[in-house]
N, C-alpha and C positions, 0 to 999 in steps of 0.2 A: 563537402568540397565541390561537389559536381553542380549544386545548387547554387552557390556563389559565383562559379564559373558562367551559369549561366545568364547570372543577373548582371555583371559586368558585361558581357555578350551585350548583353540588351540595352545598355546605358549607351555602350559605344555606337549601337545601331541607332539611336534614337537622338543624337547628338550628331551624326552624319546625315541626318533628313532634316533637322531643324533647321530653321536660315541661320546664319549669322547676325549677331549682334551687331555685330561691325560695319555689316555691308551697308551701301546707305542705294537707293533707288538712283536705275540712269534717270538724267537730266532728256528729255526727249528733244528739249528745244538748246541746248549744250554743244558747240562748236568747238573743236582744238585746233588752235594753227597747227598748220603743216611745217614746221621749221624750214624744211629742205625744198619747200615749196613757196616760198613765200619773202618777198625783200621790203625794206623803207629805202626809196633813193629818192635822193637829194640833189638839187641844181642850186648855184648862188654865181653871181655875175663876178668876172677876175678883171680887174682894168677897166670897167665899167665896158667893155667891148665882147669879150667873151662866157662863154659859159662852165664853170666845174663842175663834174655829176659824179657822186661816188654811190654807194650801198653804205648805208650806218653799221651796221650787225647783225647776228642773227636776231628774230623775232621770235616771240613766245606768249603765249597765253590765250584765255578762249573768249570768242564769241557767244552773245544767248539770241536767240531769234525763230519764230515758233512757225516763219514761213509765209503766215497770213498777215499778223499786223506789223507793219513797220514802228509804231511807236515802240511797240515794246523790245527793243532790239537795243543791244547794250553789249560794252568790249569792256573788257582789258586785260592790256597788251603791257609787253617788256622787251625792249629793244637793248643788247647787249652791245654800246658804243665800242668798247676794245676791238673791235671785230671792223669798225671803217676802213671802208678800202676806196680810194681814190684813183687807184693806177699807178702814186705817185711814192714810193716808201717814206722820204721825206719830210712831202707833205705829212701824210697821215701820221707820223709820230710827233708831229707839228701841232695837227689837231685834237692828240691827245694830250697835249701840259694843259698848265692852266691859262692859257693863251685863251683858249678855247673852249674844251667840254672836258679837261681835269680829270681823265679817266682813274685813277689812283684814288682817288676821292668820290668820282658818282661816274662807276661805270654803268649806270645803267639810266633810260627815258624809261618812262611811265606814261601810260596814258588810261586813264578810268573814266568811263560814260556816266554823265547823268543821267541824260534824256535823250532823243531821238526824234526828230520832227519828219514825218515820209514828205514828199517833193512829189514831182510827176514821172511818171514812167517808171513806177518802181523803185528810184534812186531814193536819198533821204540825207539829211545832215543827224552828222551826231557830235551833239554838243557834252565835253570833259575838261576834264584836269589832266592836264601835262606836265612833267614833272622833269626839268632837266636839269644838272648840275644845280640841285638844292633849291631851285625856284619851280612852284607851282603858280600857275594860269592859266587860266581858263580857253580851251580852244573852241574851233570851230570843223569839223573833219567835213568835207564834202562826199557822200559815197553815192557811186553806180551801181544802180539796180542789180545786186549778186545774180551771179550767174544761175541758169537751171542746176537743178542737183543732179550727180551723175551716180547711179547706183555699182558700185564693187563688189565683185563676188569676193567672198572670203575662202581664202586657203582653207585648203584640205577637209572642204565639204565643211568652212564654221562660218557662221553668220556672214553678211555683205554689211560692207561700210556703204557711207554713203560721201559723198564729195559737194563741196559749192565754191565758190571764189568772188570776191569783192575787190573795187580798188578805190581808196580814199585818198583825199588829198588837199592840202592846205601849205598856206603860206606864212610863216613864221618870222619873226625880228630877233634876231640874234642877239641883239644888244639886249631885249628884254630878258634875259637866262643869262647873262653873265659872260657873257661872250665877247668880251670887250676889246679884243686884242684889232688893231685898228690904224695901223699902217696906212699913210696918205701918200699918194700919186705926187711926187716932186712937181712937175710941171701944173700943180696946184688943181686939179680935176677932184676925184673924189677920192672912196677910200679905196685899196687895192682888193680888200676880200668886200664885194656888197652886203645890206642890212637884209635885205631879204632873200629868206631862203627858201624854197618852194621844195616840199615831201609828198612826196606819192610812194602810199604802201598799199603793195600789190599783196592779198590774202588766198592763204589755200586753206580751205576749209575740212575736219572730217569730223563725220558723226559715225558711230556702231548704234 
């Protein structure tokens, strides 16, 4: 009996120092948005005179980028539409039928890297797929040299994160995505909401 007890002892002991099966290796070059740090806001011309700017929703998913080469540097992201906020209640329940971006049916953008071409001064385009309300096409994101990394001490004496931040931006046609809802100015000008919508997404980065 004592002999059995011991050799159970020893299975459990040598199954508490094995690795895990399961675990897979950190990603060293592996970014996660910051949710609570990080927005896509939007401008689109109202009356062909003024300007609308809301925040689409929260943002989500990771960045890869190993620091040194800019080609190799690649996203994707998920922007949770239900979440636009314009300022205006309205509105924004406006912009979620299908007038619009059809939240019911595709609340969510997508956007997944191909490639990545570096630019000067650090900045770089990263060319993907955009995916909004059931149409994919191919964008163009213009991005600013991310910022230095800022090192975090980690709670209660456990490892430091680390920090960086990027800001991308491009200019989108609404009517290519389905966006067709398209109210004209009586006094015969153009349409009341413009075709072009100009996004800048501001990223908060963190690595462990």
């Amino acid at each position: 009996m004592l002999k059995r007890i011991v050799c159970v002892i020893g299975a459990v002991a040598a199954l508490m120092v094995m690795p895990s099966a399961q675990s897979a290796p950190v990603d060293p070059t592996a970014w996660t948005v910051d949710t609570n740090h990080s927005a896509a806001n939007f401008a689109v011309k109202h009356l062909l005179v003024s300007t609308v700017r809301g925040t689409l929703g929260p943002i989500k998913g990771s960045i890869w980028y190993d620091g040194k080469n800019l080609s190799t540097a690649r996203a994707e992201v998920t922007i949770d539409v239900a979440g636009i906020d314009t300022g205006n209640e309205g509105r924004d329940n406006h912009l979620r039928t299908p007038d619009f971006f059809d939240v019911p049916n595709h609340p969510t953008i997508t956007f997944k890297s191909k490639r990545a071409v570096p630019g000067a001064g650090g900045a770089f385009t990263l060319i993907g797929d955009l995916t909004m309300r059931g149409v994919t096409r191919e964008v163009t994101l213009d991005v600013e040299a991310p910022s230095p990394v800022v090192t975090r001490p980690g709670r209660n004496g456990g490892p430091p994160s680390y920090v960086t931040g990027a800001t991308a931006t491009t200019t989108l046609n609404r009517f290519d995505y389905g966006l067709q809802w398209n109210s004209l100015i009586e006094a015969g000008g153009g349409a009341v909401v413009g075709a072009d919508v100009r996004v800048t997404i501001d990223l908060e980065l963190t690595r462990r």
